[in-house]
C-alpha atoms as one frame of an Amber mdcrd trajectory, in Angstrom:
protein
 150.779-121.951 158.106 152.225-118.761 155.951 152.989-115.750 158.769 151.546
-112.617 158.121 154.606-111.350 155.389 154.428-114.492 153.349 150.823-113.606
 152.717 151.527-112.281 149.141 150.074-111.397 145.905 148.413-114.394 144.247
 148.485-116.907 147.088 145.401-119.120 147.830 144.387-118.612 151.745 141.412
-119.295 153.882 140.533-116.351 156.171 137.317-116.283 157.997 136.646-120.055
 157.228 136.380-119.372 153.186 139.223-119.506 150.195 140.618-116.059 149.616
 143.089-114.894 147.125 145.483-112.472 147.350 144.961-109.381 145.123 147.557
-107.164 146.515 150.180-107.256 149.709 151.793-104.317 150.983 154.324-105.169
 154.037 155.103-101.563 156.228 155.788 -99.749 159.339 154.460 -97.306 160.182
 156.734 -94.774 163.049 157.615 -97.008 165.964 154.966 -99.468 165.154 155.249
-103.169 164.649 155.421-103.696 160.862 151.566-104.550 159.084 150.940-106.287
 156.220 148.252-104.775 154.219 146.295-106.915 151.399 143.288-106.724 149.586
 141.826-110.529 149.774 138.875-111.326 146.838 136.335-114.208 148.059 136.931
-117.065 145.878 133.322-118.338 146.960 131.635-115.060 146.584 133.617-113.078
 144.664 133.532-109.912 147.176 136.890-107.743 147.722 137.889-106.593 151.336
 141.053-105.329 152.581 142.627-106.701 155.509 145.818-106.103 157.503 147.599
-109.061 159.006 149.767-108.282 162.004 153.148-109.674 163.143 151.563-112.444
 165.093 149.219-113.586 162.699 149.498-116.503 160.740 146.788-118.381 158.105
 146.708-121.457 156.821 147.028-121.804 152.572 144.046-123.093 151.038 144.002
-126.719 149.980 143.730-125.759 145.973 143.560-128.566 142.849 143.351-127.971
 139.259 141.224-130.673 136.753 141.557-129.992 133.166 138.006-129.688 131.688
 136.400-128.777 128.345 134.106-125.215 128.106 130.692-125.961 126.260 129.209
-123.200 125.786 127.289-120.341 127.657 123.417-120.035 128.457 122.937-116.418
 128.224 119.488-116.346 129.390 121.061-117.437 133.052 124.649-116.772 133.328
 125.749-120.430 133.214 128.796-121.712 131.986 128.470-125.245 130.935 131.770
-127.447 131.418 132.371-131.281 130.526 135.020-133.562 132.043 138.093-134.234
 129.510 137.609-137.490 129.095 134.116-137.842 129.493 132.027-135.143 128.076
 128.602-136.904 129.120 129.745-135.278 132.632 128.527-131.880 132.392 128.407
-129.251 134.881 127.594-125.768 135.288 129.630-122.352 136.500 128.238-119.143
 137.512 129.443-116.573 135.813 130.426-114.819 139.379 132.705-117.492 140.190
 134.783-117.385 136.777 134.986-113.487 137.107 136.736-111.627 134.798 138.409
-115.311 132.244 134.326-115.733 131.371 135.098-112.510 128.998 138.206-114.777
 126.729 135.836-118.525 126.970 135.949-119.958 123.082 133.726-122.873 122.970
 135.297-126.082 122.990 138.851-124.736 124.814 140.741-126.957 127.311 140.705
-124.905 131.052 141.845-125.622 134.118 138.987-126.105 137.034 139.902-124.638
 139.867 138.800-126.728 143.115 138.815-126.137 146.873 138.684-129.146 149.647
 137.202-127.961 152.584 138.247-129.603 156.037 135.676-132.126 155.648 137.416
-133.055 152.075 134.055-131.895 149.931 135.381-130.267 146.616 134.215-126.925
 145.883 134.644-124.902 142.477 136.518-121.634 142.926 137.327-120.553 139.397
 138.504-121.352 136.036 142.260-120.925 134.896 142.939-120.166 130.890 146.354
-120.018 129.762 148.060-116.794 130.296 148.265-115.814 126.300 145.303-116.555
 123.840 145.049-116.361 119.778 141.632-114.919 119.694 140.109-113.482 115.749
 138.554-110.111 115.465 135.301-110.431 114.404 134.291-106.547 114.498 136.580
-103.539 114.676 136.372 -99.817 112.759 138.394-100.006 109.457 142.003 -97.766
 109.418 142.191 -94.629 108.328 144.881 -93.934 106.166 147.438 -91.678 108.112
 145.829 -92.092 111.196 148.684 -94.805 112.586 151.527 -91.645 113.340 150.168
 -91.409 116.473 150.138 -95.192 117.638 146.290 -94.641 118.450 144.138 -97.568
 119.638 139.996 -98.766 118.542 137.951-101.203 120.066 137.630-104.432 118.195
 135.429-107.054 119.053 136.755-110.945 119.190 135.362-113.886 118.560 134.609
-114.713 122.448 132.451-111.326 122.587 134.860-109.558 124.309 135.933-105.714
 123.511 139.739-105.099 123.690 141.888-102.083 122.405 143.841-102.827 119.501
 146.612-101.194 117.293 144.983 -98.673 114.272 146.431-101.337 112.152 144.164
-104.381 113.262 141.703-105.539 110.671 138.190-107.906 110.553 139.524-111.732
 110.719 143.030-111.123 112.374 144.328-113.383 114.828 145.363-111.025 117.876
 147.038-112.417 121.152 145.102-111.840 124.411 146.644-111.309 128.025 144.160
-113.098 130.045 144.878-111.889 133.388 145.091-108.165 132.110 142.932-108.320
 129.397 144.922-106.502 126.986 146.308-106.943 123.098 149.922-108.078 123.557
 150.526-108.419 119.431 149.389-109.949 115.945 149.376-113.482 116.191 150.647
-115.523 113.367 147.541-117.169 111.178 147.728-120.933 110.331
């Protein structure tokens, strides 16, 4: 059981019965109160954001949370699915909402190794919460504005497309076919990746 200040940013809890994470913790007092912990908890089920504040006696259990390394497909636009195979076995295919991977769906290049993100329940049934990608990605621009020639003084920024889909600000200086590094989590252009 985590008491109510060691519920903090990124950890896995079950409130109300259902997985939450974490988004944000802020531990105060307010005057001669007791101190309050107040987070913002998303629903790792249904993806909806509440804020919460935890009091001095209250304590939650952390959420019984597994990773499986699996293999993205590809994605059936028509319906918002994200097909997945097992690593090993890629006759074992499965399907993600879209809701459930949240904002990672965005950075998903077909045929990329991913963590699975799974939840056992009390009655030990396995329940998919989310998809993990590693925390940096080489992604290639397949669409951005050309430079303009004096334009880079400034340290400006255009929106260049990648190969996933995805539209990312990138330095003045980034061209059609360059390998940029991705921050996952943030979604942001961290620098020029090195081509092969």
């Amino acid at each position: 059981m985590l008491e109510y200040n060691e519920i903090t940013l990124r950890k896995i809890i079950i409130f109300e019965g259902t997985p939450h994470e974490v988004l944000a913790s802020h531990v105060f007092r307010k005057q001669q109160r007791k101190p309050v912990n107040a987070t913002k908890l998303r629903n790792l089920l249904t993806g909806g954001v509440t804020e919460v504040s935890f009091q001095v006696q209250d304590k939650v259990e952390e959420a019984d949370i597994s990773t499986r390394k699996m293999v993205f497909l590809y994605k059936n636009a028509k319906n918002n699915e994200y097909w997945f195979a097992e690593e090993k076995d890629r006759s074992k295919r499965f399907t993600i909402d879209e809701n459930i991977i949240g904002s990672p769906a965005q950075f998903l290049k077909e045929n990329a190794l991913v963590d699975v993100v799974i939840f056992t329940d009390d009655e030990d049934e396995e329940k998919i919460i989310g998809v993990r990608l590693a925390h940096k990605l080489d992604l290639k621009v397949v669409d951005a504005p050309p430079s303009i020639k004096g334009n880079t003084a400034t340290g400006g920024n255009k929106q260049a497309t990648l190969e996933t889909g995805a539209v990312v600000n990138v330095p003045l200086f980034i061209n059609i076919g360059d390998l940029v590094k991705i921050n996952t989590e943030t979604g942001e252009y961290v620098e020029r990746a090195e081509k092969n």
